[in-house]
C-alpha positions as CSV (number, residue, x, y, z in Angstrom):
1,X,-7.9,-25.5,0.1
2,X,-4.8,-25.3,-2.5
3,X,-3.7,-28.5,-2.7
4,X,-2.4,-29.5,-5.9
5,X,-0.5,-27.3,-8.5
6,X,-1.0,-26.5,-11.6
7,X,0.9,-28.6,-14.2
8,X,4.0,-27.9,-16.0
9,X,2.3,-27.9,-19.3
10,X,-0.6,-25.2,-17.8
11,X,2.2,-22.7,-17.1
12,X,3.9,-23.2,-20.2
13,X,0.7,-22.3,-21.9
14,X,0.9,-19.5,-19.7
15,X,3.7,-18.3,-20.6
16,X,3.5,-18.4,-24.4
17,X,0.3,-16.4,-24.0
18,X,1.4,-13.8,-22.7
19,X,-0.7,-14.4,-19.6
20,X,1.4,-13.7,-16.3
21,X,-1.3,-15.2,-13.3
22,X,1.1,-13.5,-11.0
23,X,0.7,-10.2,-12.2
24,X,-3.3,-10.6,-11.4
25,X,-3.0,-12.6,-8.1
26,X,-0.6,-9.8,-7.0
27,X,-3.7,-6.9,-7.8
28,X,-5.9,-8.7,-6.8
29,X,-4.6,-8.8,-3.3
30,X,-3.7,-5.1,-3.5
31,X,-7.2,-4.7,-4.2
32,X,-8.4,-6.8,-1.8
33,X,-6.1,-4.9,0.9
34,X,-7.7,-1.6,-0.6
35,X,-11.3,-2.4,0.0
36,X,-10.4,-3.4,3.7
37,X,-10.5,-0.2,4.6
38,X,-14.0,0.3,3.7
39,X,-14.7,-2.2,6.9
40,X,-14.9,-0.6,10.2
41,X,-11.2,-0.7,11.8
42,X,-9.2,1.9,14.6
43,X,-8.8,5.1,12.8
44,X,-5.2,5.1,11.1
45,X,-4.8,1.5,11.2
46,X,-4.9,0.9,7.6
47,X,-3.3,-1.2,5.0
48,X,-1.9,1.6,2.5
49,X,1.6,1.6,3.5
50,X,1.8,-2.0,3.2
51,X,-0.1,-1.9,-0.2
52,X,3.0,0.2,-1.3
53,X,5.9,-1.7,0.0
54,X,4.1,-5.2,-1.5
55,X,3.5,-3.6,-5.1
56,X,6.9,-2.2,-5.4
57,X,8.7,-6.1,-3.8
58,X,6.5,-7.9,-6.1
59,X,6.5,-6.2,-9.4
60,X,9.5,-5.9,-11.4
61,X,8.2,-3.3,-13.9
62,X,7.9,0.2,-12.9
63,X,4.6,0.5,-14.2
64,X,3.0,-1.9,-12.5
65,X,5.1,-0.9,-9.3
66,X,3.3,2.5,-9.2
67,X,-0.3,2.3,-11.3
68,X,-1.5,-1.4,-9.7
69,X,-1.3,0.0,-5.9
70,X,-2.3,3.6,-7.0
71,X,-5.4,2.8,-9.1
72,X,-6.7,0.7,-5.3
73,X,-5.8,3.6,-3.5
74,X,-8.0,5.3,-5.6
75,X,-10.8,3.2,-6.2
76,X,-10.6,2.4,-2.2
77,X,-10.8,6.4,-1.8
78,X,-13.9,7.2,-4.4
79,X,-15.4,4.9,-2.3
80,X,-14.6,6.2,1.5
81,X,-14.9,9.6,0.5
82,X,-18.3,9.1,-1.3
83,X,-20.2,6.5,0.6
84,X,-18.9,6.5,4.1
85,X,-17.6,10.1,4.5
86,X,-20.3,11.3,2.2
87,X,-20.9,13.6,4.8
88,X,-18.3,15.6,5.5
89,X,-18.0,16.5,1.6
90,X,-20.3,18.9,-0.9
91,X,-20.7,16.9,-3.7
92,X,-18.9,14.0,-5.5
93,X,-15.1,13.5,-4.3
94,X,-12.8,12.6,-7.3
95,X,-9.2,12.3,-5.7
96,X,-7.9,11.9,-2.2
97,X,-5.8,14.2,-0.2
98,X,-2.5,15.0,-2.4
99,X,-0.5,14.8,0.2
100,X,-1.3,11.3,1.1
101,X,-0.7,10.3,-2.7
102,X,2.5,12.2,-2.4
103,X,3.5,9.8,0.6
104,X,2.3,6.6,-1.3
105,X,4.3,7.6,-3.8
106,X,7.4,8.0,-1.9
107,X,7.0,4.8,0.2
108,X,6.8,2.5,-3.3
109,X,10.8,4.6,-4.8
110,X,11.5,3.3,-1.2
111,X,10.2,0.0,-2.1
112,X,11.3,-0.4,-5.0
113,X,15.1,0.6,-4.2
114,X,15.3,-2.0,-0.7
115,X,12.8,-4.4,-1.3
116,X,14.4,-6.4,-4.5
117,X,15.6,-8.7,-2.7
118,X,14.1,-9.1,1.2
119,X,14.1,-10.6,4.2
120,X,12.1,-10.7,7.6
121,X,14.4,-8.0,9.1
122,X,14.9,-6.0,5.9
123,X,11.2,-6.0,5.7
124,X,11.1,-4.5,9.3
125,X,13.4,-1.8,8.9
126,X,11.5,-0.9,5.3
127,X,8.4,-0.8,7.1
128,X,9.7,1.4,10.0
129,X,11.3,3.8,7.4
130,X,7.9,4.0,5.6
131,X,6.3,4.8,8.2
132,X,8.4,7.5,9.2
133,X,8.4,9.3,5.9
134,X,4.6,8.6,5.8
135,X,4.8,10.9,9.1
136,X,6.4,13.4,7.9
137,X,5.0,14.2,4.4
138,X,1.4,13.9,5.3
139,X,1.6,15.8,8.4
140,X,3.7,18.6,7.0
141,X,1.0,18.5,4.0
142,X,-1.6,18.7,7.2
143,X,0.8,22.0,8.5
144,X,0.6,23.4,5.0
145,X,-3.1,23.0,4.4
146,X,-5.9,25.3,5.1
147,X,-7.1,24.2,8.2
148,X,-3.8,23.7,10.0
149,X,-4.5,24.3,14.1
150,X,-1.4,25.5,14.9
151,X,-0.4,28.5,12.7
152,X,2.4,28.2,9.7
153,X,5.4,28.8,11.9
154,X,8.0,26.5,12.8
155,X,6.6,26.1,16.3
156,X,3.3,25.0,14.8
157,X,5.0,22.5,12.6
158,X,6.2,20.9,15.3
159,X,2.7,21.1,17.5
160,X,1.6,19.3,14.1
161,X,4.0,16.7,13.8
162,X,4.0,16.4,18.1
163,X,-0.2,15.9,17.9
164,X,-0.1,13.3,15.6
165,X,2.3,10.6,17.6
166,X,-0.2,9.2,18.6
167,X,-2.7,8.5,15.2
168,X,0.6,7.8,13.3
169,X,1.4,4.6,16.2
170,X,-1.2,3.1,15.1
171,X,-0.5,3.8,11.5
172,X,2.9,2.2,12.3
173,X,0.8,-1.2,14.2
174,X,-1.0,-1.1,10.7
175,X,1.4,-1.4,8.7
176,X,3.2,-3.8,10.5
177,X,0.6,-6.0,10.4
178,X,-0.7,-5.7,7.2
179,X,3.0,-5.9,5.7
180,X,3.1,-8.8,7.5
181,X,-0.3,-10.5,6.3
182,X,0.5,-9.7,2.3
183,X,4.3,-10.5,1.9
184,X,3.5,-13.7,4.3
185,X,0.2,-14.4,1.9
186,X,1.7,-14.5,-1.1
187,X,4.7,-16.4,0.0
188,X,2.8,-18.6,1.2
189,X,0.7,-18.8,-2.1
190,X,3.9,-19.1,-4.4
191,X,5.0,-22.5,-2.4
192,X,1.3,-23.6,-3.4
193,X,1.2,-22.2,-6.5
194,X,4.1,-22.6,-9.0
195,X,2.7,-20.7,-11.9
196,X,3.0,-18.2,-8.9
197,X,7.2,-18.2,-8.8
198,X,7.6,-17.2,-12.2
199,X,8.6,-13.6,-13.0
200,X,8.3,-13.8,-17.1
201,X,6.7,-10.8,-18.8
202,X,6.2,-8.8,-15.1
């Protein structure tokens, strides 16, 4: 149990350091959120959408924004693709599908240009726009790919988009909850953690 911060004089060594604990607590829990989905869950009910939204709220620097939740996605996905879906692959798996990656992408700009400054219902309505976009890259990227089931027309774009309600619902359930487990964490970490508050050198 957290029960007593760290003193004044341990963040101010902190500070002149260099060293930024919130930086590392922050991907750490990315991390951490990552490797969940190596634990058996529903399909589609994952933490990656939330993993965007909470890098690009919590880190002020661009860089860190993008390559902290990016670099999990990626480890997360050597992983999957290698250990547990070893089998649906012919040999070693390097990246993930691009399209996904393209979404990630997107929902972290979105992040980063809403989530400055949030609040329980801003939160809501960033999560539910996420999700949406999240819907329709990947599944247009799922239209455009080789082994699309319903033909590249505009009809079987929309058979696409229309068969995959029901996996992207629970996308949307999983990234309300997980959105609400990492931004509630680490809030919840920063009133027990002071060195936690400060944004110096992010």
């Amino acid at each position: 149990m957290l029960s007593n911060p760290l003193p004044l004089q341990e963040i101010q060594i902190m500070q002149k350091s260099g060293f930024n604990p919130r930086i590392l607590v922050i991907g750490i829990i990315i991390l951490l959120a990552a490797l969940s989905r190596l634990l058996p869950h529903p399909a589609n009910f994952t933490p990656v959408g939330a993993m965007a939204l909470f890098g690009a709220a919590y880190y002020r620097k661009a860089i860190f924004a993008f390559l902290v939740p990016f670099a999990a996605l990626w480890i997360s996905d050597l992983l999957l693709n290698n250990i547990l879906l070893s089998q649906f692959y012919d040999g070693f798996v390097w990246m993930g599908n691009l399209w996904v990656y393209l979404g990630f992408a997107i929902i972290i700009v979105l992040g980063r240009n809403t989530l400055s400054k949030w609040t329980p219902k801003s939160l809501l309505g960033v999560t539910l726009t996420a999700t949406l976009l999240w819907f329709l890259v990947v599944n247009f990227g799922v239209w455009m790919g080789p082994f699309s089931l319903y033909g590249k027309s505009l009809s079987g774009l929309f058979a696409t988009y229309a068969a995959a309600i029901p996996y992207d619902l629970k996308t949307l359930a999983g990234n309300l909850v997980y959105t609400a487990v990492l931004f509630g964490g680490f809030e919840w970490l920063k009133s027990r953690i002071p060195a936690l508050q400060k944004e110096y050198a992010q």
